[in-house]
DRENMARGU-734455 format. One record per residue (C-alpha): residue in three letters; residue number from 1; x, y, z. Coordinates in Angstrom, 3 decimals. Example, Ala and Ser with C-alpha at 12.3 -4.5 7.8 and 13.67 -1.06 7.14 Angstrom:
BEGIN
{"ALA" 1 {12.300 -4.500 7.800}} {"SER" 2 {13.670 -1.060 7.140}} 
end
This chain:
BEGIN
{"UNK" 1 {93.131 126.205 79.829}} {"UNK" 2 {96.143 124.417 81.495}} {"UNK" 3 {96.644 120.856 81.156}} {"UNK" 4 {96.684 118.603 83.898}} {"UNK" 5 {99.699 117.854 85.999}} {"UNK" 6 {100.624 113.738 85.562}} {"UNK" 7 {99.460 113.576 89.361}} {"UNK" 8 {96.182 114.758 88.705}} {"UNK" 9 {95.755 112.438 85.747}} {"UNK" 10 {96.618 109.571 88.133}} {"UNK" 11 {94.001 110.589 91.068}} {"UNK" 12 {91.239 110.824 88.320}} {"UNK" 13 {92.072 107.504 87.185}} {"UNK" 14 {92.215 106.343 90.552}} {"UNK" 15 {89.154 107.805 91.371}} {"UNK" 16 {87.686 106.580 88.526}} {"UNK" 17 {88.638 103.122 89.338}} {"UNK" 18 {87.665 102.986 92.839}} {"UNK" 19 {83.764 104.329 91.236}} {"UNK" 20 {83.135 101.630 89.123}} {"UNK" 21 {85.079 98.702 91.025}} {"UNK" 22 {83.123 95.364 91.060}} {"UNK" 23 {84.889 93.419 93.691}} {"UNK" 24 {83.993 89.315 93.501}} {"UNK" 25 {84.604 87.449 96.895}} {"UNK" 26 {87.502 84.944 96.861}} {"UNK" 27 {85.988 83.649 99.995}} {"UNK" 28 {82.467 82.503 100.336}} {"UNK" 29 {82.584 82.616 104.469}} {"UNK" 30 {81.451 78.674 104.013}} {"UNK" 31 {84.139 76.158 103.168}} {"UNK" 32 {86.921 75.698 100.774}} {"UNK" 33 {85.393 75.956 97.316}} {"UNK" 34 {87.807 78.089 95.018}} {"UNK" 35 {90.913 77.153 96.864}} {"UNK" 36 {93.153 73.549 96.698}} {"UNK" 37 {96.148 72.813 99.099}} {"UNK" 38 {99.767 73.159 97.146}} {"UNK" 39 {102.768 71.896 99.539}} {"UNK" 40 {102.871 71.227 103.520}} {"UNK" 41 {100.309 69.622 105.693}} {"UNK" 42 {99.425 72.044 107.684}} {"UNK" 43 {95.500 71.975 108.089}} {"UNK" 44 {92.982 74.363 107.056}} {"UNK" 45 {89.529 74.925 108.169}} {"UNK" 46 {86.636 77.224 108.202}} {"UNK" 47 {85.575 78.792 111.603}} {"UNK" 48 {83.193 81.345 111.967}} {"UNK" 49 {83.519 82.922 108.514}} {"UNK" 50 {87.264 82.667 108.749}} {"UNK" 51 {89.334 79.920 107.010}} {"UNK" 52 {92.280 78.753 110.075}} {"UNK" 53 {95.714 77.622 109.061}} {"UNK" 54 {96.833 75.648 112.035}} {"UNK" 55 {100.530 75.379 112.775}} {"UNK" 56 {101.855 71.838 112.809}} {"UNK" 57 {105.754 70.548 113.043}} {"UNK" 58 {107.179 68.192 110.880}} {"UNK" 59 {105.777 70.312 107.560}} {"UNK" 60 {107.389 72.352 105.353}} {"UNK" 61 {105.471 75.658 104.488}} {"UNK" 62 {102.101 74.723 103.470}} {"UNK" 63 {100.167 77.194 101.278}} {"UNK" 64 {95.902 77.413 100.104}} {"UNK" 65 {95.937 78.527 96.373}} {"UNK" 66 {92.941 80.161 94.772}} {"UNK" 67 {92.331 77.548 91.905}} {"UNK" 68 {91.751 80.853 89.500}} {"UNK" 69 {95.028 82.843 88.434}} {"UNK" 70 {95.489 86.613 88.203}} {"UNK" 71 {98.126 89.157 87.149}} {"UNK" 72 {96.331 92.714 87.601}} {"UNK" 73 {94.862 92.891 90.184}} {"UNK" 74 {93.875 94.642 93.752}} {"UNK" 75 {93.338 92.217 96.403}} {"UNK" 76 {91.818 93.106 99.784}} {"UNK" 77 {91.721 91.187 102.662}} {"UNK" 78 {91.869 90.886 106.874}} {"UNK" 79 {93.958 88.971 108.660}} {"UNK" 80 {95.008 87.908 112.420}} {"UNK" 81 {97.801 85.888 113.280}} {"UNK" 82 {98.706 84.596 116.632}} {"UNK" 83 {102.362 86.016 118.073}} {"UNK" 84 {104.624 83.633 117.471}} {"UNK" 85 {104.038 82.874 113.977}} {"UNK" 86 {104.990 83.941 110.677}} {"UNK" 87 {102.656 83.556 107.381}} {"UNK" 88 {102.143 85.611 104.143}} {"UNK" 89 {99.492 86.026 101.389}} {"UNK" 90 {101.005 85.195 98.052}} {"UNK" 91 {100.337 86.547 94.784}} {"UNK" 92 {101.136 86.377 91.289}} {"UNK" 93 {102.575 82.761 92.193}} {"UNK" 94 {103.080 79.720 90.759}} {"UNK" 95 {103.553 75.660 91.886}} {"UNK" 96 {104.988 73.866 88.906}} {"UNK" 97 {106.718 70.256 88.392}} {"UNK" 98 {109.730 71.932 86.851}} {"UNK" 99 {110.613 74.023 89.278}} {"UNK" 100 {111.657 72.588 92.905}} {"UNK" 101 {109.099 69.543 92.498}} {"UNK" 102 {106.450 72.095 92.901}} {"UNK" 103 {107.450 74.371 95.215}} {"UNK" 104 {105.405 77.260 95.700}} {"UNK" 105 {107.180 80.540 94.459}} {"UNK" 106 {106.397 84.197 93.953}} {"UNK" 107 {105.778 87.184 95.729}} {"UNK" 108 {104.063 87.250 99.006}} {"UNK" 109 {102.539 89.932 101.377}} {"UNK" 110 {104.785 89.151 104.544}} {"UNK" 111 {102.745 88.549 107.855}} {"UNK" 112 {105.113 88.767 110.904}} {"UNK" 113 {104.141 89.740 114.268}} {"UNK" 114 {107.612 89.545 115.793}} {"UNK" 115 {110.002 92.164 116.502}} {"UNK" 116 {111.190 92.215 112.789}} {"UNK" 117 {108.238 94.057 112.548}} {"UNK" 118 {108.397 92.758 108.361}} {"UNK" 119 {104.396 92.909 107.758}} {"UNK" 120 {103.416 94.082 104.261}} {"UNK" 121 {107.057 94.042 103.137}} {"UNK" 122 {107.183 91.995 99.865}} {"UNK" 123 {109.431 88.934 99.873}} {"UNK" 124 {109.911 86.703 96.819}} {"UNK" 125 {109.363 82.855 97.956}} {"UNK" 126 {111.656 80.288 97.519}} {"UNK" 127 {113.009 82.721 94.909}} {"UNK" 128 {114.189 86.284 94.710}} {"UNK" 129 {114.500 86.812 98.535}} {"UNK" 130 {113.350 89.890 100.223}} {"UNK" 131 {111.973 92.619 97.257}} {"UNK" 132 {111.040 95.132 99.892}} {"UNK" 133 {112.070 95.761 103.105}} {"UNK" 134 {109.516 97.684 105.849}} {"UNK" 135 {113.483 99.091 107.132}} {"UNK" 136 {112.748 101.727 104.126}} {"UNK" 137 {109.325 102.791 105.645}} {"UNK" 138 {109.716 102.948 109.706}} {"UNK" 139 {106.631 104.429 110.218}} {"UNK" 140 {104.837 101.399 109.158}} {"UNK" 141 {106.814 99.097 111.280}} {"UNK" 142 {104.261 99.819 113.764}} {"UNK" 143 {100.715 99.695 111.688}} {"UNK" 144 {100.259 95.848 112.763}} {"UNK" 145 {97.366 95.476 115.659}} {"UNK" 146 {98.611 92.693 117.457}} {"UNK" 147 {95.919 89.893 118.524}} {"UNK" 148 {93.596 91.463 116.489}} {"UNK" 149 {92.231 91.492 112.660}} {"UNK" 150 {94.245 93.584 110.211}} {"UNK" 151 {93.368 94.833 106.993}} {"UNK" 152 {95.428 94.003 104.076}} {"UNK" 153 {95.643 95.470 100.214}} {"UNK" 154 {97.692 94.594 97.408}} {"UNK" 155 {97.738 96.274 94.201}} {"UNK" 156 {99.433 94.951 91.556}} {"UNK" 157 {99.288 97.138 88.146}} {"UNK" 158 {101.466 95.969 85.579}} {"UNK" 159 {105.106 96.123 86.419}} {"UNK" 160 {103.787 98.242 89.840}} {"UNK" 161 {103.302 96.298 93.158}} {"UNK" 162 {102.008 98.242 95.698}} {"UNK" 163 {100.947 96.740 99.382}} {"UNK" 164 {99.077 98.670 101.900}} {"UNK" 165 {98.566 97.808 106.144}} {"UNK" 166 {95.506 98.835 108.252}} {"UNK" 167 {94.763 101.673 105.690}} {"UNK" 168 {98.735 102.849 105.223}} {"UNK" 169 {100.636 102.722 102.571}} {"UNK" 170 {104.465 100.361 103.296}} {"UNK" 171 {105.658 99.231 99.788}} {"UNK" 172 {106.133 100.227 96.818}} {"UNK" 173 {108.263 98.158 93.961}} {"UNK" 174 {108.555 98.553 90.691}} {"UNK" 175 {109.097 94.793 89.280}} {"UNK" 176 {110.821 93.666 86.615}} {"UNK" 177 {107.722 90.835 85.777}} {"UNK" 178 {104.148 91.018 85.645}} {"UNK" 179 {103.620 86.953 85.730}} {"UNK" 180 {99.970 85.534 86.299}} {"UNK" 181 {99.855 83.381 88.816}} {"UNK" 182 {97.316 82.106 92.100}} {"UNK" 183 {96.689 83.629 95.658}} {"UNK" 184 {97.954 81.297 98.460}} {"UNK" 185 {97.793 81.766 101.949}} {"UNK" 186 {100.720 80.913 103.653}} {"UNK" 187 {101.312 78.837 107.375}} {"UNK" 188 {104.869 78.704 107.990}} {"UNK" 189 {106.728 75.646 108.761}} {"UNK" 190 {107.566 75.228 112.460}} {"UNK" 191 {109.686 72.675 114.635}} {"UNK" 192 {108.795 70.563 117.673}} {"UNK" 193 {108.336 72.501 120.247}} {"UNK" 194 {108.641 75.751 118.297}} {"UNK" 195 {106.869 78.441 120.135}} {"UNK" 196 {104.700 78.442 117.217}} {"UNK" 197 {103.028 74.988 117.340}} {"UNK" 198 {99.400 75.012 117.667}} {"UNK" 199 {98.830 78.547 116.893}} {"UNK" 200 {96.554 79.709 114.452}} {"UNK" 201 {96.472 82.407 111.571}} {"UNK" 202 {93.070 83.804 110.552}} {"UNK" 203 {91.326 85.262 107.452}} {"UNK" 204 {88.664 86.477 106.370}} {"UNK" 205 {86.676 89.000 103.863}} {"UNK" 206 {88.761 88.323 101.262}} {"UNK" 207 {88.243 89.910 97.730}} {"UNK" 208 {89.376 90.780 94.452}} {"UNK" 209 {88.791 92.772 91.383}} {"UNK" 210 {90.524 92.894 88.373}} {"UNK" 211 {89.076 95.649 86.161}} {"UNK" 212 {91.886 97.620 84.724}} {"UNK" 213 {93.985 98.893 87.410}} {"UNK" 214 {95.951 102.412 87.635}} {"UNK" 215 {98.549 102.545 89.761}} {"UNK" 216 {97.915 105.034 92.695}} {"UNK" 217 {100.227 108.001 92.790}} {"UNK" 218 {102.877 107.825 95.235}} {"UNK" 219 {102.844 110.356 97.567}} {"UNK" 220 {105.740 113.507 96.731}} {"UNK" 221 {107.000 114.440 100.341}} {"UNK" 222 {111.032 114.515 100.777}} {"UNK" 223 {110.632 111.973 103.549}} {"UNK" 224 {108.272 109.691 101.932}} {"UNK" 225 {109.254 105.809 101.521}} {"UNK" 226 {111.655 105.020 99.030}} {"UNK" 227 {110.527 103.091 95.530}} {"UNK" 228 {112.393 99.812 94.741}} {"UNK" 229 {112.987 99.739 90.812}} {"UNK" 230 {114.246 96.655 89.843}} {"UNK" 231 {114.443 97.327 86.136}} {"UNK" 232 {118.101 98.390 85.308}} {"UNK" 233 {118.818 102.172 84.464}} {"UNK" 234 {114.804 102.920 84.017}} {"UNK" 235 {113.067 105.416 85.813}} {"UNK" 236 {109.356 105.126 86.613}} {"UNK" 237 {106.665 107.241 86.106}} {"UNK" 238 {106.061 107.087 90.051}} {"UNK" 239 {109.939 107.941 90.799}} {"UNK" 240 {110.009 110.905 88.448}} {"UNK" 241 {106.621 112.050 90.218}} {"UNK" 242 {109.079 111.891 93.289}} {"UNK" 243 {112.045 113.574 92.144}} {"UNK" 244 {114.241 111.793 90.868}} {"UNK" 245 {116.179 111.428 88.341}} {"UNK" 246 {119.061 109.172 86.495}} {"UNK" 247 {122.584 110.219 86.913}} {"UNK" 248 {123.517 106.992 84.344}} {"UNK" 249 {121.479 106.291 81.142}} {"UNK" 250 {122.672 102.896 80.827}} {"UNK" 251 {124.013 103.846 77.460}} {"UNK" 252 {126.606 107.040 77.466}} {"UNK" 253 {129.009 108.705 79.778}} {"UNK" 254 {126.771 111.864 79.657}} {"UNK" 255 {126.437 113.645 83.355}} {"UNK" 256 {130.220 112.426 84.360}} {"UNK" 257 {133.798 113.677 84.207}} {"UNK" 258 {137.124 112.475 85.222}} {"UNK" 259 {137.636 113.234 88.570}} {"UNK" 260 {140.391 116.864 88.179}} {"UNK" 261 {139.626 116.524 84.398}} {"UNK" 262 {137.038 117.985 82.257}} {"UNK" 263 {136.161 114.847 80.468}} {"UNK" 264 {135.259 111.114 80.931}} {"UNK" 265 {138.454 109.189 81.104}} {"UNK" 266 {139.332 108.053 77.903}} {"UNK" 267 {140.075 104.022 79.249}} {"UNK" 268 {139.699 101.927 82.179}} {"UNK" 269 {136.046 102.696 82.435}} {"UNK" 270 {133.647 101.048 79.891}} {"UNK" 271 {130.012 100.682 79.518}} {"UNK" 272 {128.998 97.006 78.552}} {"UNK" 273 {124.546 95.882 78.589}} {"UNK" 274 {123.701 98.928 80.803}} {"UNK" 275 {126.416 98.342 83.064}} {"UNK" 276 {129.275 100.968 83.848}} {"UNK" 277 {132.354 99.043 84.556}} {"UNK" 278 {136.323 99.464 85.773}} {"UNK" 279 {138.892 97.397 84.425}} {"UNK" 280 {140.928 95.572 86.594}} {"UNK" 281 {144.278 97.228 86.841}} {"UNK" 282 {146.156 95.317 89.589}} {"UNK" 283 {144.560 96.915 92.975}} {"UNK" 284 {146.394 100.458 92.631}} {"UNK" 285 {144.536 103.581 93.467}} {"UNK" 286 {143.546 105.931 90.255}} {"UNK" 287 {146.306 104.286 88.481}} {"UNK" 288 {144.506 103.502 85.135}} {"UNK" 289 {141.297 105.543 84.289}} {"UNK" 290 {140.911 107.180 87.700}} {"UNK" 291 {138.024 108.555 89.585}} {"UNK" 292 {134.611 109.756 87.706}} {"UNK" 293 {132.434 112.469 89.427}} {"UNK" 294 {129.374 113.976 88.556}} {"UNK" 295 {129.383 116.811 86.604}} {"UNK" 296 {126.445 118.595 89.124}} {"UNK" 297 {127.396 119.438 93.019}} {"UNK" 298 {124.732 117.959 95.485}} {"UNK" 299 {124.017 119.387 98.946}} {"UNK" 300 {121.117 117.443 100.172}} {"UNK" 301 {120.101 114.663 97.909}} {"UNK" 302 {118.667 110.814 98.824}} {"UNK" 303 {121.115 108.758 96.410}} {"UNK" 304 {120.834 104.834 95.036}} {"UNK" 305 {122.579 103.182 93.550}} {"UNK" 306 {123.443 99.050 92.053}} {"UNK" 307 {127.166 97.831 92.179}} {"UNK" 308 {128.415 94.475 91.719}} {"UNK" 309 {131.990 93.681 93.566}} {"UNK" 310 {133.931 90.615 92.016}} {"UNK" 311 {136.091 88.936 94.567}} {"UNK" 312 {138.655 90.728 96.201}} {"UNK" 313 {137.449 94.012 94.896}} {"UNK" 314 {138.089 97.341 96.639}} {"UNK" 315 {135.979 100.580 95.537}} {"UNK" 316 {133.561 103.164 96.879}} {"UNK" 317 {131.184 105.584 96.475}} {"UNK" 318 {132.248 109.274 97.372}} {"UNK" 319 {130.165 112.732 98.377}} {"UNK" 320 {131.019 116.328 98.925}} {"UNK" 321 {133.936 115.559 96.714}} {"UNK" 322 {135.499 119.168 95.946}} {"UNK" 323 {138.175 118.239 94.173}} {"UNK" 324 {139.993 121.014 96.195}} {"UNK" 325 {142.564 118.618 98.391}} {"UNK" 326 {144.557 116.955 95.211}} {"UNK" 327 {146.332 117.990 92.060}} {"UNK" 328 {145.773 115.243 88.820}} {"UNK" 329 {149.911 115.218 89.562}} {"UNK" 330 {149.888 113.435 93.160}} {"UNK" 331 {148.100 109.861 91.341}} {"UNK" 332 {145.783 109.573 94.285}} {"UNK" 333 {141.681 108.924 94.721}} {"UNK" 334 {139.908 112.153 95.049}} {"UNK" 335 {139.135 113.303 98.274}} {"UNK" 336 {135.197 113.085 100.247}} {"UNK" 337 {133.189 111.453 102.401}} {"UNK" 338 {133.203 107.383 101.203}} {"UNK" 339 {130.763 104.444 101.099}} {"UNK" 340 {133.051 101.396 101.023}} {"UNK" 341 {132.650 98.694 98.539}} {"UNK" 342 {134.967 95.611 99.715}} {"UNK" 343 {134.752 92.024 99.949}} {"UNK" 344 {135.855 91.879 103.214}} {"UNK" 345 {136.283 88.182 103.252}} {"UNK" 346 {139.527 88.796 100.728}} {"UNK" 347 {140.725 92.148 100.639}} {"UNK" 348 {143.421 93.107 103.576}} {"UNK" 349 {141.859 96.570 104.014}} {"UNK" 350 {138.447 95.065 105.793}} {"UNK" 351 {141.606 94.505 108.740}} {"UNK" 352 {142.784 97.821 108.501}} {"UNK" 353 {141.564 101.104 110.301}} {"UNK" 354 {139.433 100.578 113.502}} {"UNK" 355 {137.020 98.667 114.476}} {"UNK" 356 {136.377 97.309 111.408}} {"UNK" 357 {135.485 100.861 109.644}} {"UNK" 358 {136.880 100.432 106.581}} {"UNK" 359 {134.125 97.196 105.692}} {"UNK" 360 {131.879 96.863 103.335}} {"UNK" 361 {129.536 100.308 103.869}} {"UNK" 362 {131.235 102.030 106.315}} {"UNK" 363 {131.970 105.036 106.255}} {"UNK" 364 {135.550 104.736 105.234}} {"UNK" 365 {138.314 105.225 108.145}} {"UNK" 366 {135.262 106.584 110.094}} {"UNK" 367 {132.101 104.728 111.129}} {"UNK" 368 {131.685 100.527 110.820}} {"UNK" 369 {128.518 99.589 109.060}} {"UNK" 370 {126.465 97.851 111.756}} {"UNK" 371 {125.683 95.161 109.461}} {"UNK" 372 {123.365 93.270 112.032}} {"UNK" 373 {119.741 94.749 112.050}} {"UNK" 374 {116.335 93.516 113.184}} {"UNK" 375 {117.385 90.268 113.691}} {"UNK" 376 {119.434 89.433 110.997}} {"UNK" 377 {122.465 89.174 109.274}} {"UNK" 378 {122.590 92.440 106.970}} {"UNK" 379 {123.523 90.779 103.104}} {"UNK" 380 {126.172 91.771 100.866}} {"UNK" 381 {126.666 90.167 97.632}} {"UNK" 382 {130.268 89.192 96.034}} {"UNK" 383 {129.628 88.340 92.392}} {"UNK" 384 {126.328 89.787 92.570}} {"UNK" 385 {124.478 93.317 92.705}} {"UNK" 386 {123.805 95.123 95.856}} {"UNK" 387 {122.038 98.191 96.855}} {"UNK" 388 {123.220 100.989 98.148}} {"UNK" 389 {121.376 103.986 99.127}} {"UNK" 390 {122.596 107.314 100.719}} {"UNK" 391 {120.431 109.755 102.690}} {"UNK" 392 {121.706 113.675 103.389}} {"UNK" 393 {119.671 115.637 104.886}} {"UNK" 394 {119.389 119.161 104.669}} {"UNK" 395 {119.945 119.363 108.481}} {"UNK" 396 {123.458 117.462 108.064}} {"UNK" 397 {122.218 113.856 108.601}} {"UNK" 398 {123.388 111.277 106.896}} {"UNK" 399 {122.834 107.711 106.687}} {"UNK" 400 {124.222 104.465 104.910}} {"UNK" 401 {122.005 102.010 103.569}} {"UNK" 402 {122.999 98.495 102.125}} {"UNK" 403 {120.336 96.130 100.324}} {"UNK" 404 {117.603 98.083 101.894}} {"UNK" 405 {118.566 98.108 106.123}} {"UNK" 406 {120.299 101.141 107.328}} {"UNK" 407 {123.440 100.295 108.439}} {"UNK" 408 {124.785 103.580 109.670}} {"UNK" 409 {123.835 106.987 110.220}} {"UNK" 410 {125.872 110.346 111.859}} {"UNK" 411 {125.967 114.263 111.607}} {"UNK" 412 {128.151 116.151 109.755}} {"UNK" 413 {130.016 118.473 111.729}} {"UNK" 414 {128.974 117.349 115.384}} {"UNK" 415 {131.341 116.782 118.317}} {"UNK" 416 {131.558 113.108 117.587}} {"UNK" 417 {132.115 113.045 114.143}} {"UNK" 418 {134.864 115.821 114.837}} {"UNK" 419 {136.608 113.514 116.563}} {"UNK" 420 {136.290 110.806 114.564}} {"UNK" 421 {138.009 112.546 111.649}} {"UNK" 422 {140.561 114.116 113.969}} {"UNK" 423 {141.714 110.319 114.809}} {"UNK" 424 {141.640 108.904 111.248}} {"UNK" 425 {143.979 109.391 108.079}} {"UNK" 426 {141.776 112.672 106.887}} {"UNK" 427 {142.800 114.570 110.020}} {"UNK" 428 {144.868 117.303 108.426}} {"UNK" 429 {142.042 117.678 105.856}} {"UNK" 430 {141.244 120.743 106.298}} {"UNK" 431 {137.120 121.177 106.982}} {"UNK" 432 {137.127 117.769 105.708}} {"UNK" 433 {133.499 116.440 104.378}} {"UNK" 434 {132.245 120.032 105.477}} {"UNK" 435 {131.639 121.090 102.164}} {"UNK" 436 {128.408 122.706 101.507}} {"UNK" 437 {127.749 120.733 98.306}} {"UNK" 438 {130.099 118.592 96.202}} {"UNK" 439 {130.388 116.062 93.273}} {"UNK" 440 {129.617 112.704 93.743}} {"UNK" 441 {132.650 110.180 92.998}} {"UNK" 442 {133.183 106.827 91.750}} {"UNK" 443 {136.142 104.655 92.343}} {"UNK" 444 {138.537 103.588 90.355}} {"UNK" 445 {140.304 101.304 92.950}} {"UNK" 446 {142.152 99.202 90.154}} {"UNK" 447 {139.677 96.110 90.684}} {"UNK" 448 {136.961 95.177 88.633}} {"UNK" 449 {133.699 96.512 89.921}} {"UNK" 450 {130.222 97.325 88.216}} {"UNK" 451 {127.484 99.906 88.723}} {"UNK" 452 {123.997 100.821 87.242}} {"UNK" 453 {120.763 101.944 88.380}} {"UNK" 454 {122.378 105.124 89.865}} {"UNK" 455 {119.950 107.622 90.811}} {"UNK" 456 {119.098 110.853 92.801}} {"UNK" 457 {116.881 113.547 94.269}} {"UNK" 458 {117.757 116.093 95.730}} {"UNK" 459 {116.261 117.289 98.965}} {"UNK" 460 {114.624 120.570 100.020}} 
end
């Protein structure tokens, strides 16, 4: 008799789970039993079975804690903001003395009805920042009914945090805690005269159980959303379930090469507390340990990827790197398509090239990384780790992600990237970035720069 696949371990579980579920009401439909007021001044009452958070200026965010604590967890709940508001559901949170007088911190369920389109993203309050971006799951960008109630789940299973919207699934993380802590529902903080004064967010039904939770199983499609892993160089049960695998162990060199040698360079790389680094060498290009590149060829593969640029730095990522256009005797960077790493504050070469396409992300001497999306400012950390991810598709697509917003995207071998190449310093390349499949490369730029968490799949 065969033995069952890990997936259909995980649906029995789940099944199992959902069977024998005893849910207990957070919310008794009545008044405010269960729940105490932790920061702002916002008010909030109970209206027809709903408790109302009213937005007020002159408040800073203002949050209703469960007085009860939980760590695993899956929390259900429906919710209807006005417009022009923004709220969350927190979880797993904490207000303490020591930290920010009591500011309320921890993960929350993001609520936003504006263009952002951010609902059921995870963002870490007063904290950690955004966790998980709805940019890495565009489909559910559009799951919020506006003016209308929404339904809400959270599942939190150990180290797994998994948040659902009207019956969808948006994000999935793989965190790198599993801290107790309250639910708190969330009104913003407004200004006089903000658009959002006076309005209202509702909710209602909410409920909870806490019987021992199993994960659900991620769905396995190529173009299913990504999983955030923010434990260094580990791979997840859900991730491998997906695909993917790690092209650094954290530990060894195994899976790399020199770039035109046929072993890992024997200085100017070194791995130090899961963290593959190059020495500084003075700025030159492959002067000291020189490129690495995978030891595997790639063709259509969804790569990501943690690097961490000191200041000044210079670097990048490379694909479709043949190793066919230079000889280990002409000193210079291999050549393929390139994801810049730069500080372009410091480093001359964010002024070089056109239109500013040799920045942080761009695709080098090509395409400028658009680094202003829904709204916002696109972040890039100097002196601290970033995420980079890398899409090709098998029908020549390609697109350039940084700390989870796309920032670029083009086809291989169209008109228009044709003639970008035939204007820019690869243009007697022959067929250049063409290749069917090729290594992936990184640089040795003589500057001190980090990686880890590097990992692909490879797409069908």
């Amino acid at each position: 008799m065969p033995r069952p696949t890990a997936l259909a371990l995980a649906l029995t579980a789940a099944i199992a789970q959902a069977a024998s579920a005893q849910w207990v009401d957070l919310f008794n439909g009545h008044d405010l039993a269960g729940w105490t007021q932790v920061n702002g001044s916002a008010p909030y009452t109970v209206e027809n079975g709903a408790i109302v958070g009213t937005y007020v200026s002159g408040s800073p965010n203002s949050f209703l804690a469960t007085d009860r604590q939980f760590t695993d967890f899956v929390l259900e709940f429906e919710f209807k903001p006005d417009d022009d508001i923004n709220s969350g559901v927190q979880f797993r949170s904490q207000s303490t003395p020591d930290y920010q007088n009591g500011r309320v911190h921890g993960p929350q369920y993001e609520i936003d009805p504006s263009g952002r389109a951010w609902s059921a993203g995870v963002y870490d309050e007063a904290r950690r920042g955004w966790l998980y971006q709805t940019s890495l799951n565009p489909p559910a960008r559009s799951l919020l009914k506006h003016n209308n109630w929404n339904t809400a789940r959270i599942e939190c299973a150990g180290r797994s945090v998994r948040t659902w919207l009207n019956g969808e699934p948006v994000a999935h993380l793989i965190d790198d805690r599993a801290e107790p802590g309250f639910i708190a529902l969330q009104v913003h903080a407004v200004s006089e005269g903000d658009p959002g004064e006076g309005e209202k967010i509702r909710w209602r039904n909410i409920r909870i159980w806490t019987g021992p939770v199993a994960p659900t199983p991620p769905t396995c499609e190529a173009g299913d959303a990504p999983i955030i892993n923010l434990n260094p160089n580990q791979l997840s049960t859900a991730e491998a379930m997906q695909g993917w695998k790690l092209l650094f162990d954290g530990e060894t060199t195994n899976g790399w090469r020199g770039a035109h040698k046929d072993r890992f360079p024997e200085s100017g790389w070194s791995i130090e507390d899961g963290v593959l680094r190059v020495a500084p060498s003075g700025g030159g290009e492959s002067l000291n340990g020189g490129d690495i590149v995978t030891n595997d060829e790639y063709a259509a593969f969804e790569l990501q990827l943690e690097f961490y640029p000191t200041p000044g730095a210079n670097s990048g990522i490379k694909y479709f790197v043949t190793e066919g256009y230079l000889t280990p005797e002409q000193k210079a960077s291999a050549i393929g398509l390139e994801y810049q790493i730069l500080d372009n504050e410091r480093h001359p070469d964010a002024k070089l090239g056109v239109a500013g396409n040799r920045t942080m992300a761009s695709l080098y001497d090509l395409i400028p990384a658009d680094t202003f999306v829904q709204e916002r400012q696109v972040p890039n950390y100097i002196n601290g780790w970033n995420q980079a991810r890398l899409v090709v598709y098998p029908d020549g697509r390609v697109e350039h992600w940084l700390n989870q917003f796309k920032v670029l995207d083009y086809v291989r071998g169209s008109g228009t990237y044709n003639a970008l190449v035939a204007r820019s310093k690869y243009k007697d390349w022959k067929d250049f970035g063409l290749a069917k499949q090729g290594h992936i490369l990184l640089q040795d730029h003589g500057d001190d720069v980090r990686f880890r968490s590097i990992k692909i799949r490879e797409l069908k």
